[in-house]
RODO-2510 file (C-alpha; in nm, 4 decimals, decimal comma):
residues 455
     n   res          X          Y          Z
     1     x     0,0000     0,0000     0,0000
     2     x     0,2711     0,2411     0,0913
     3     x     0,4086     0,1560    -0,2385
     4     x     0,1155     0,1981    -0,4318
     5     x     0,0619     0,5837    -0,2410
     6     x     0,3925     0,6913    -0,3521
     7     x     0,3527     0,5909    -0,6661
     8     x     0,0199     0,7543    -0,7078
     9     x     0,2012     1,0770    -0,5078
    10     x     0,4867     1,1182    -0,7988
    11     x     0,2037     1,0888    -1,0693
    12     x     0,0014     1,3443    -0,9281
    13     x     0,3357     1,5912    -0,9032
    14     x     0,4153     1,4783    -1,2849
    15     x     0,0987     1,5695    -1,4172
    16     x     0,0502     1,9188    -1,1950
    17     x     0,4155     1,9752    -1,3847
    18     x     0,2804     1,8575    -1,7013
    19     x    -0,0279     2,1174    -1,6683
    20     x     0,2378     2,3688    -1,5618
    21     x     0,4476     2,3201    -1,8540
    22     x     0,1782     2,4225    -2,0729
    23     x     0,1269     2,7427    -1,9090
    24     x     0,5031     2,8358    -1,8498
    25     x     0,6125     3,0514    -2,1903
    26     x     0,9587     2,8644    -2,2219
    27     x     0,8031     2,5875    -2,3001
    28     x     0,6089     2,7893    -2,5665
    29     x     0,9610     2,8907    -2,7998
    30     x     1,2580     2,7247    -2,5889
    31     x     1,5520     2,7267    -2,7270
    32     x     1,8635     2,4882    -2,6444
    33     x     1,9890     2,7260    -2,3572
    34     x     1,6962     2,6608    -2,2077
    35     x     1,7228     2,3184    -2,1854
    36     x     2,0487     2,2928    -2,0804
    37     x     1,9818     2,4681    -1,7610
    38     x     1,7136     2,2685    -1,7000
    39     x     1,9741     1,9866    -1,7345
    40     x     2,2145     2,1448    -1,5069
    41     x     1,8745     2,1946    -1,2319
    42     x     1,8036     1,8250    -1,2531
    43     x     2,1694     1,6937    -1,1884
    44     x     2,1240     1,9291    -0,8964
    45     x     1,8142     1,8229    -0,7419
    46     x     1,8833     1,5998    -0,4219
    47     x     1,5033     1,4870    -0,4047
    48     x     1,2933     1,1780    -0,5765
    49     x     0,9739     1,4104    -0,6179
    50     x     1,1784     1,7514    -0,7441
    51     x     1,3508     1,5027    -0,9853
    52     x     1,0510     1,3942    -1,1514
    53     x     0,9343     1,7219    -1,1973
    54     x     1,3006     1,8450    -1,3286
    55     x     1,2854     1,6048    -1,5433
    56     x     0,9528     1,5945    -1,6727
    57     x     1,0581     1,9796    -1,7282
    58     x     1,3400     1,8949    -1,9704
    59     x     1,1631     1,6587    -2,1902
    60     x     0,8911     1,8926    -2,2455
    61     x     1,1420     2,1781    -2,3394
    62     x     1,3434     1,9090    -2,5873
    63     x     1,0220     1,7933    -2,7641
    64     x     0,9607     2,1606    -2,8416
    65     x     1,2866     2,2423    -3,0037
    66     x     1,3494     2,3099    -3,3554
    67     x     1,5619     2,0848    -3,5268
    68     x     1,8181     2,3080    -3,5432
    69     x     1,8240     2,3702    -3,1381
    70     x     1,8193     2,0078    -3,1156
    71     x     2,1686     1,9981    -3,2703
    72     x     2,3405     2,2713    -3,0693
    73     x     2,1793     2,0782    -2,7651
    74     x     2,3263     1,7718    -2,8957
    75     x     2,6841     1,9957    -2,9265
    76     x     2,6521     2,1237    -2,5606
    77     x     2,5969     1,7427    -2,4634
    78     x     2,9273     1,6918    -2,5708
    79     x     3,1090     1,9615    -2,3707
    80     x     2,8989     2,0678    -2,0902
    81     x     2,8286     1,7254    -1,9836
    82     x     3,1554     1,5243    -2,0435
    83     x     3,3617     1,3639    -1,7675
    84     x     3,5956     1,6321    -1,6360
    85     x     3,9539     1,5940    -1,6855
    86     x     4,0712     1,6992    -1,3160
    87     x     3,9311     1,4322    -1,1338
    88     x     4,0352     1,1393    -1,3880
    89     x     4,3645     1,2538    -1,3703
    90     x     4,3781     1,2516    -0,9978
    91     x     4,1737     0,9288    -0,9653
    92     x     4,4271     0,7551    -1,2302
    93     x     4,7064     0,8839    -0,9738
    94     x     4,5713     0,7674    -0,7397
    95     x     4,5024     0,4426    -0,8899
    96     x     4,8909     0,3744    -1,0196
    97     x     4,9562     0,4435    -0,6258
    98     x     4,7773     0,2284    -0,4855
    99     x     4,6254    -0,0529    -0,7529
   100     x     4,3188    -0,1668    -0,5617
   101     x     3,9299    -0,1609    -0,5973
   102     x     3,8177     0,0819    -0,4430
   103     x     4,0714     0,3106    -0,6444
   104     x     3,9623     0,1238    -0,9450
   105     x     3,6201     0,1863    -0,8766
   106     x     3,7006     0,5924    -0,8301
   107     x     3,8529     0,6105    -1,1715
   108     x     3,5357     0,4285    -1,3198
   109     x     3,3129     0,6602    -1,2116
   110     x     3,5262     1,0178    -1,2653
   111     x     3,5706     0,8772    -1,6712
   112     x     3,1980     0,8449    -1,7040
   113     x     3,0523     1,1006    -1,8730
   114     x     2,8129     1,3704    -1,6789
   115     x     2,5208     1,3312    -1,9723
   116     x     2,5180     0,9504    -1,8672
   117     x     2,3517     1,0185    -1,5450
   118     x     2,1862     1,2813    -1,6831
   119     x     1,9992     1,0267    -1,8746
   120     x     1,8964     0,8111    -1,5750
   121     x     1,7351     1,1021    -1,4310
   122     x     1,5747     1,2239    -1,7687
   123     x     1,4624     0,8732    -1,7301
   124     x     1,2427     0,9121    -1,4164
   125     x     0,9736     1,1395    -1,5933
   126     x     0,6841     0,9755    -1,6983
   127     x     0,7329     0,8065    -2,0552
   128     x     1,1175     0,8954    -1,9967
   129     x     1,2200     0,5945    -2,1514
   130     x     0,9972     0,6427    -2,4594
   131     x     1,1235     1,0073    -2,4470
   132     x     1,5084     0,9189    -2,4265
   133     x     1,4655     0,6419    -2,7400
   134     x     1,3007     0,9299    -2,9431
   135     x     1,5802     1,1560    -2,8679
   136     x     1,8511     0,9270    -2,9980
   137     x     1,6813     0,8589    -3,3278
   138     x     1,6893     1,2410    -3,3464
   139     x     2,0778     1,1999    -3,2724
   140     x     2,0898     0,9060    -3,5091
   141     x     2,0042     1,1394    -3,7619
   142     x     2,2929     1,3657    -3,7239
   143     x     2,5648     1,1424    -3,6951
   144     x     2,6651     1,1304    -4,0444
   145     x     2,7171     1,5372    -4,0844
   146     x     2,7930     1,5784    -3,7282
   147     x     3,0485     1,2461    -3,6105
   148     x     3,1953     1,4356    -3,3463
   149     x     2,8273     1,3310    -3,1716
   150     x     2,9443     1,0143    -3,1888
   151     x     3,0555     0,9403    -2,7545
   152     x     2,6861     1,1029    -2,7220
   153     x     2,5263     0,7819    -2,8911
   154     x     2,7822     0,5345    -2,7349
   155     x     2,6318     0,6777    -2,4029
   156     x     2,2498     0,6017    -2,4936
   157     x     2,3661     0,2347    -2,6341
   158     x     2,5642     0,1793    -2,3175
   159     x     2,2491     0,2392    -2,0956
   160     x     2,0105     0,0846    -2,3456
   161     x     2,1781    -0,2470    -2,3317
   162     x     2,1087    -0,2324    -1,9854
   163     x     1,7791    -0,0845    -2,0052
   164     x     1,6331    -0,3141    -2,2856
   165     x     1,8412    -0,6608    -2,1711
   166     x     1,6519    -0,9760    -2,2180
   167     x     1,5124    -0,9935    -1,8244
   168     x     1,2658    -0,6767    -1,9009
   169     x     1,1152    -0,7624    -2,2178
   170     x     0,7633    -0,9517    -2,2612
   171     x     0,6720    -1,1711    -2,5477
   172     x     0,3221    -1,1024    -2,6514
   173     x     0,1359    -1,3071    -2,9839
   174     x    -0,0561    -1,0710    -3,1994
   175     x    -0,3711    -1,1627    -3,3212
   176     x    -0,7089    -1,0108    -3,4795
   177     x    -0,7989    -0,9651    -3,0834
   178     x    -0,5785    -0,7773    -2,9775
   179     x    -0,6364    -0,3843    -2,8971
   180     x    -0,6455    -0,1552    -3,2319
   181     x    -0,4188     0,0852    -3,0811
   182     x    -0,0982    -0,1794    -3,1147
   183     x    -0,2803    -0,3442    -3,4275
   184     x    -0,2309     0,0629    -3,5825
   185     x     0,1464     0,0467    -3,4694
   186     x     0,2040    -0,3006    -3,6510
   187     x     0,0801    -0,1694    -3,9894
   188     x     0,3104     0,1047    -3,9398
   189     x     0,6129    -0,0408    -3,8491
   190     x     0,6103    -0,3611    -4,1109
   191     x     0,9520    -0,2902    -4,2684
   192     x     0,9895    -0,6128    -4,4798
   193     x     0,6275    -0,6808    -4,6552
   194     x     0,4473    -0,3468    -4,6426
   195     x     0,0634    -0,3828    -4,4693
   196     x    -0,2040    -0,2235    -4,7549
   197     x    -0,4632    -0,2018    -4,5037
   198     x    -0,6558    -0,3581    -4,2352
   199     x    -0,8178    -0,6720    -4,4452
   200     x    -0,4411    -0,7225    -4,5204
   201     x    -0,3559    -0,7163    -4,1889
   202     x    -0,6372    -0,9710    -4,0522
   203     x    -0,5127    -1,1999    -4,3377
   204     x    -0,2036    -1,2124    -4,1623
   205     x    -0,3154    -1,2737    -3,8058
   206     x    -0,6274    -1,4124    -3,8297
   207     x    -0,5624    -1,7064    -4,0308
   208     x    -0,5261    -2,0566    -3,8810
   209     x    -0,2036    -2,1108    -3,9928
   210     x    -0,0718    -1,7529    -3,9074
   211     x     0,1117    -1,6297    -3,5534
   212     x     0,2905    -1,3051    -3,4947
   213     x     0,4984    -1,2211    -3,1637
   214     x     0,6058    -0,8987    -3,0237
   215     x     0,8265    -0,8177    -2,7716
   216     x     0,7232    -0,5147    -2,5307
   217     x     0,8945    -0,3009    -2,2872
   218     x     0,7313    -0,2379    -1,9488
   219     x     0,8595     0,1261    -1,9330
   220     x     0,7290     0,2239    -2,3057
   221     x     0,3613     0,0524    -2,2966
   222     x     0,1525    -0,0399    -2,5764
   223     x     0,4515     0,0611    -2,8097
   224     x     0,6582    -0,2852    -2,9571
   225     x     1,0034    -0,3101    -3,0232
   226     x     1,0339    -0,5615    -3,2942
   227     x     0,7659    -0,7910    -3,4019
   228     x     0,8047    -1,1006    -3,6442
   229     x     0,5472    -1,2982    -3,8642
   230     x     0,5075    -1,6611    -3,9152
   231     x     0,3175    -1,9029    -4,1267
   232     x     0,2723    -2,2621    -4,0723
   233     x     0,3132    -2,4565    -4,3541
   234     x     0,3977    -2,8248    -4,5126
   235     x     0,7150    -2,8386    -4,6629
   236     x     0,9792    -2,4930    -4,6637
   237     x     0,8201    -2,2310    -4,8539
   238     x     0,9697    -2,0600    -5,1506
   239     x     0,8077    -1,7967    -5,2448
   240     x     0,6298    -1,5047    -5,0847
   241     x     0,3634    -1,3713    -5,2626
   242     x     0,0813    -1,6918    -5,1682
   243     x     0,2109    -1,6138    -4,7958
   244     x     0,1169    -1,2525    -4,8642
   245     x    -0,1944    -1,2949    -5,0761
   246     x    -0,3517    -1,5945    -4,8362
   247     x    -0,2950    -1,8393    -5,1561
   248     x    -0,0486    -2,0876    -5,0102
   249     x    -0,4329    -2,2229    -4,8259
   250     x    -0,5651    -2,3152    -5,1686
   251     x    -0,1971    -2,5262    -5,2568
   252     x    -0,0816    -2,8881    -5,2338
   253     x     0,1209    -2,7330    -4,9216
   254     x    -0,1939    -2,5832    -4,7475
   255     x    -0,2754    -2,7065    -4,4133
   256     x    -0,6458    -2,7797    -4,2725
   257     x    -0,5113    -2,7152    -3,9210
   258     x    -0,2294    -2,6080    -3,7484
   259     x    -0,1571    -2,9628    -3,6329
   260     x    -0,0985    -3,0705    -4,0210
   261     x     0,2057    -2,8269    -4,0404
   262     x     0,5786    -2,9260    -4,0227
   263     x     0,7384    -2,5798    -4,0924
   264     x     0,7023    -2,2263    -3,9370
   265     x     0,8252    -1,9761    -4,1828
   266     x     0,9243    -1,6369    -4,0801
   267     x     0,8660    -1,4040    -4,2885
   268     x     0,8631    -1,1165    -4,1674
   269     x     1,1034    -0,9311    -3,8933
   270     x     1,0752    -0,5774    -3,7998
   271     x     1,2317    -0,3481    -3,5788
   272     x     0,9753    -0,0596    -3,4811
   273     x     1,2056     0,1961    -3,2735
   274     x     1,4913     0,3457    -3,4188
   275     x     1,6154     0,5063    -3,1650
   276     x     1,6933     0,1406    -3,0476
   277     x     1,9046     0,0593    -3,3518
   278     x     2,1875    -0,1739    -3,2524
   279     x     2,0386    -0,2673    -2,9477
   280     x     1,9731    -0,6967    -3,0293
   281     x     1,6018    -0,8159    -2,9767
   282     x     1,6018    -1,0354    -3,2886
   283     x     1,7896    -1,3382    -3,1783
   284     x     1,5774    -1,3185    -2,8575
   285     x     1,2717    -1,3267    -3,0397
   286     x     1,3310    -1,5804    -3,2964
   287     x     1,4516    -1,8119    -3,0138
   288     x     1,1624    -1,7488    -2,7882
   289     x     0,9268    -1,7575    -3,0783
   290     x     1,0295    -2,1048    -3,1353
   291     x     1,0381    -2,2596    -2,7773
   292     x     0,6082    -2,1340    -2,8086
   293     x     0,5548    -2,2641    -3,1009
   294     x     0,7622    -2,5767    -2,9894
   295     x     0,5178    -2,5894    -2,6929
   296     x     0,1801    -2,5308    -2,8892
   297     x     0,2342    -2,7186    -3,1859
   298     x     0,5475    -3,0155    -3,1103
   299     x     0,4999    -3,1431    -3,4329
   300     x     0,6929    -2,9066    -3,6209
   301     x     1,0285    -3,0151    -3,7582
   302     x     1,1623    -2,7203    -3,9486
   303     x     1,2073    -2,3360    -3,8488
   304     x     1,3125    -2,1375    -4,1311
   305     x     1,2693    -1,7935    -4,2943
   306     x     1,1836    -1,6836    -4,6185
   307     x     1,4021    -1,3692    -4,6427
   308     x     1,4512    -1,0658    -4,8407
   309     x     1,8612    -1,0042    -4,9489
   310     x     1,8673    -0,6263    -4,9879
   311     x     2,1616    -0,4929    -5,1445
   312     x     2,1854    -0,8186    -5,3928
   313     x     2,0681    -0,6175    -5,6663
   314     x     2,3219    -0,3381    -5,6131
   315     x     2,6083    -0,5360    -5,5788
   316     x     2,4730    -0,7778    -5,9100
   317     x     2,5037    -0,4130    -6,0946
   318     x     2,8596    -0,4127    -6,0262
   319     x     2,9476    -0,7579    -6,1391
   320     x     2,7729    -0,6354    -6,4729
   321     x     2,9777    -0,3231    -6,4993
   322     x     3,2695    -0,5853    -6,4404
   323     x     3,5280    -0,6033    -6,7278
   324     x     3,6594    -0,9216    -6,5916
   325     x     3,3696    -1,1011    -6,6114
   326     x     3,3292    -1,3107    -6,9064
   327     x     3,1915    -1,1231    -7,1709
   328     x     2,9021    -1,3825    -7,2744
   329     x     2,8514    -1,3415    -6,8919
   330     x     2,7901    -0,9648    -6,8262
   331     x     2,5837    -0,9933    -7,1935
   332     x     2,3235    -1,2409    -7,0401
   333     x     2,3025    -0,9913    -6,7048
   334     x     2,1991    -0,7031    -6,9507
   335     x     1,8764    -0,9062    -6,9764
   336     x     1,7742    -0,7644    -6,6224
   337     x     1,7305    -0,4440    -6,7855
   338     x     1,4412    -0,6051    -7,0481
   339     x     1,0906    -0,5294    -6,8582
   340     x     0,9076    -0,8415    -6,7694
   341     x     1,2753    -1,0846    -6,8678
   342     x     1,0948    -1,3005    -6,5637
   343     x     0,7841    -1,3970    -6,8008
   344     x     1,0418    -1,4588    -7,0900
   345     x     1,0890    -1,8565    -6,9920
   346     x     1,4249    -1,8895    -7,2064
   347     x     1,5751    -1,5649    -7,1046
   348     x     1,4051    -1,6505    -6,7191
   349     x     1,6183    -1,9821    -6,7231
   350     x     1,9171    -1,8113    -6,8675
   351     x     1,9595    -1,5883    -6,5950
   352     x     1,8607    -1,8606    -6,3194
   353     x     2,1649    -2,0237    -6,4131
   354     x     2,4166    -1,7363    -6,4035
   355     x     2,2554    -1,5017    -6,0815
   356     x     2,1733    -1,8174    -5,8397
   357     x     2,5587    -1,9049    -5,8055
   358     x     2,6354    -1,4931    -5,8163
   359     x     2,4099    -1,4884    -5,5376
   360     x     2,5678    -1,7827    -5,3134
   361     x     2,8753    -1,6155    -5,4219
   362     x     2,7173    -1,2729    -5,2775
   363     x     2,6217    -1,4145    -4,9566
   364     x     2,8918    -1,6490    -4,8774
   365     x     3,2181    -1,5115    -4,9612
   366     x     3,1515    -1,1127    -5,0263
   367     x     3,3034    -0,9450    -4,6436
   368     x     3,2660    -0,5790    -4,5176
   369     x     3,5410    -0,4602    -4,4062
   370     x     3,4768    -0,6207    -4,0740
   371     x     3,5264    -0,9203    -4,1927
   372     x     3,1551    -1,0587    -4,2001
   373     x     2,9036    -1,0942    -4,4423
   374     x     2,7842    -0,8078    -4,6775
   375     x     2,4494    -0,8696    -4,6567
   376     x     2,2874    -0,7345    -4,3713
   377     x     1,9983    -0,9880    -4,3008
   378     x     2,3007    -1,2932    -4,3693
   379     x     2,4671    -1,1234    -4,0566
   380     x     2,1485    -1,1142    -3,8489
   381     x     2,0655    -1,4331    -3,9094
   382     x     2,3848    -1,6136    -3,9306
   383     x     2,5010    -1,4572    -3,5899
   384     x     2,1630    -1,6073    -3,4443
   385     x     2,3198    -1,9421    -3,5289
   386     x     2,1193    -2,0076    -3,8622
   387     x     2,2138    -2,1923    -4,1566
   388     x     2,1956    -2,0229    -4,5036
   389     x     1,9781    -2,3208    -4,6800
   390     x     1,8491    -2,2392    -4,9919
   391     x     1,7831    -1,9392    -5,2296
   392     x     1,4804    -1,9259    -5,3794
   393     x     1,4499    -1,8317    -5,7866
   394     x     1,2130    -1,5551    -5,8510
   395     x     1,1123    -1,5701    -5,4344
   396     x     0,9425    -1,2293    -5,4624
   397     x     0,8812    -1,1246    -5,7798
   398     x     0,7422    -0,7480    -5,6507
   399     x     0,8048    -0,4926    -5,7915
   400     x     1,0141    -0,4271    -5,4942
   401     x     1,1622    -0,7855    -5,5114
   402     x     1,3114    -0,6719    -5,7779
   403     x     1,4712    -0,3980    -5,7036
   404     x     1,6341    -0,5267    -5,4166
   405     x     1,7122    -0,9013    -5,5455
   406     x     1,6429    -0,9667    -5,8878
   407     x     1,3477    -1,1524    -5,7251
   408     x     1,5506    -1,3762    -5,5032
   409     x     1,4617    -1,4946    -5,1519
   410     x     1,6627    -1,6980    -4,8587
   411     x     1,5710    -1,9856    -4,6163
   412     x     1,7769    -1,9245    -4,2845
   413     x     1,7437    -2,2533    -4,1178
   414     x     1,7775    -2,3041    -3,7681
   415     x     1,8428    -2,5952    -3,6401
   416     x     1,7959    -2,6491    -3,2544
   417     x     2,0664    -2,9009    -3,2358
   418     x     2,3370    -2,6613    -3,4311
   419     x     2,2145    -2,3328    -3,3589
   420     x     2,4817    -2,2637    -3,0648
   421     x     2,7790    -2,4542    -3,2690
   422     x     2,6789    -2,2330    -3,5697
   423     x     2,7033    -1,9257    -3,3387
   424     x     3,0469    -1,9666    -3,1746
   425     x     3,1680    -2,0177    -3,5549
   426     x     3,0460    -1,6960    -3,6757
   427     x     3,1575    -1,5036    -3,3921
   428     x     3,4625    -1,6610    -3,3629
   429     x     3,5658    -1,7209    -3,7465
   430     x     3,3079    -1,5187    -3,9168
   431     x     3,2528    -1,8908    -4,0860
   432     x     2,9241    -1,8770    -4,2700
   433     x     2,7045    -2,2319    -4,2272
   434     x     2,5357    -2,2963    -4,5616
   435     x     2,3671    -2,6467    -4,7070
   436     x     2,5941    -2,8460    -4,9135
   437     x     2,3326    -2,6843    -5,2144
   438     x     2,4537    -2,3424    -5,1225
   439     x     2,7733    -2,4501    -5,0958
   440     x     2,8149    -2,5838    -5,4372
   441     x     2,6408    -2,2892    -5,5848
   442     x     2,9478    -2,0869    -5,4638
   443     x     3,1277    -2,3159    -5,6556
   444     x     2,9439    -2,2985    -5,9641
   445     x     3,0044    -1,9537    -5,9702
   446     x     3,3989    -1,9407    -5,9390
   447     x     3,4122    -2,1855    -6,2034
   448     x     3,1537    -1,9016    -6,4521
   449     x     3,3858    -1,5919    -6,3764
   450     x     3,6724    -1,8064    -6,5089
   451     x     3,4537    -1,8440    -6,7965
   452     x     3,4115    -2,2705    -6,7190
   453     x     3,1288    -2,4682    -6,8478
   454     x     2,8850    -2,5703    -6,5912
   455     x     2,5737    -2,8089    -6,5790
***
């Protein structure tokens, strides 16, 4: 009870400040001076109650700044609120002197930055954490033109690893039931296979052989991080467009009831918040995702996705542009440029032969220049401890399918029994674990760019 009166006590003060927010004229046309005294007034305060106010206070001043008050706020972050050099010298003296933990323990905490705790007490307005991810994927967008922001965002990731670990999110399915208000944020935030509209939408949760988890945050409500879609289904799936279009119920694959199926497909994963960009939920999810469906439906052998390999199409561009490349080979790519080559069945199976092995090529043995695969959902999904299976011929033949792949989709399988061994191999050896049909593909396409005969 005492509990439940404080709580209620530092609600009531929040929302007399919110009320008084809107009648103080700062709040009105701040501008980044503003703000940062409020800052400097909330490292200050001594008291749970004031704090919450103070910091209530700030956020409201931030959300009304300009973009262009944002940034010098985002500058002043960087001096005003960095970890003074006086006392890390002296606690690194003192440290050398004397080498022991509680010396070691002073120097941690003089090198952390002021702005650091400045966010844990930003954090104890109401919707503070909500309020802190927005204002990082306001910083996010600055870091290109303005780097020197950079040991700003290194601050929010530090505390949002904490914030956003595995012990404080909730797994929640998504179905035709559940409130509108999140139902809204899902058609919004599908990043893969865009939502047209709400019968869309109930074909992809309503369905018998559809499921879609979320995972939530207890601090930011109603609002999901990442969400991921799944269809049940005989047999690994192939293509996306009868996933999309409710189709794959009217094929030899289709299943009567969810007990027929032997496969859950994901086929969609999408991170909602930007502001929590590099923070991992994914490999969570996908786990926890299968230990349910593992528990609802124990019948299922296979969990795989049917994924989208963004940046393919870019990258094929280059090989085309290629001067060593065989000739006959960069001729036959030219046929991408022919509208509708995929309905042209010679020209379709022309091209099948030369941009499958170009794209187990792609996705096994093209590195960034940390070492690991270019492709950005190979990394995701080959860190999880996947296995890169199969790529699909003419997968998604959208118009943004396309575009991306040249109309080529993956199967990441995992494998319960390999997914930690696959893991430890990435991490440790960036080694990428593909099916022996993969594997050969590679091979197929050494042997083209040496301008070798294949079958």
């Amino acid at each position: 009870m005492n509990m439940l009166f404080l709580q209620e006590l530092f609600n009531n003060i929040t929302q007399r400040d919110a009320l008084l927010r809107r009648r103080h004229p700062e709040t009105l046309t701040p501008d980044h001076g503003q703000l940062v005294n409020a800052c400097h007034k909330l490292l200050e305060s001594d008291g749970e109650a004031s704090s919450i106010a103070l910091a209530s206070r700030a956020l409201a001043i931030y959300q009304r700044l300009s973009a262009a008050e944002k940034s010098h706020f985002f500058a002043r972050l960087t001096t005003d609120f960095a970890a003074e050099p006086g006392p890390i010298d002296a606690a690194y003296l003192a440290y050398q002197e004397a080498r022991d933990n509680p010396s070691l323990q002073r120097l941690f905490e003089a090198c952390e930055p002021r702005r650091q705790e400045l966010f844990r007490r930003l954090n104890l307005a109401s919707d503070g954490t909500y309020e802190l991810v927005k204002m990082r994927e306001d910083l996010l967008g600055l870091l290109r033109e303005q780097p020197e922001l950079a040991a700003i965002d290194d601050d929010f990731a530090h505390l949002f690893g904490s914030w956003f670990n595995r012990g404080f999110l909730m797994l929640k399915r998504i179905d035709w039931n559940t409130p509108a208000s999140i139902l809204e944020k899902i058609i919004r935030y599908e990043a893969v296979h865009e939502i047209q509209d709400w019968d869309d939408l109930r074909r992809r949760l309503d369905a018998r052989d559809r499921r879609c988890f979320a995972f939530f945050h207890p601090a930011i409500g109603d609002e999901p991080l990442i969400f991921v879609e799944v269809a049940l289904h005989k047999g690994l799936p192939s293509r996306i467009q009868p996933i999309l279009s409710g189709e794959s119920s009217h094929t030899k694959k289709a299943i009567d009831e969810p007990e027929d199926a032997d496969t859950a497909a994901f086929f969609g994963i999408s991170n909602c918040q930007t502001g929590l960009r590099g923070i991992s939920f994914g490999n969570f999810l996908i786990k926890q995702v299968v230990q349910e469906l593992s528990q609802e439906l124990p019948q299922l052998k296979y969990f795989v996705t049917l994924s989208p390999v963004p940046g393919f199409a870019q990258w094929l561009q280059e090989q085309r542009d290629d001067e060593q490349l065989p000739a006959s080979m960069r001729k036959s790519l030219k046929g991408l440029e022919i509208s509708g080559w995929h309905q042209d069945k010679p020209r379709e199976e022309e091209l099948k032969a030369i941009i499958r092995p170009l794209a187990a090529r792609y996705l096994v043995e093209e590195k960034n220049r940390h070492g690991l695969p270019l492709n950005p959902v190979a990394r995701f999904h080959l860190g999880n401890g996947a296995e890169l299976h199969r790529i699909n011929w003419l997968g998604d033949i959208s118009e943004k399918g396309f575009k991306q792949a040249a109309g080529l989709m993956v199967n990441y399988l995992y494998v319960l029994d390999d997914i930690e061994r696959n893991h430890e191999n990435y991490t440790a050896k960036a080694t990428v674990a593909c099916s022996n049909e993969v594997r050969d593909l590679a091979k197929r396409a050494r042997k083209l760019a040496k301008g070798e005969t294949t079958k």
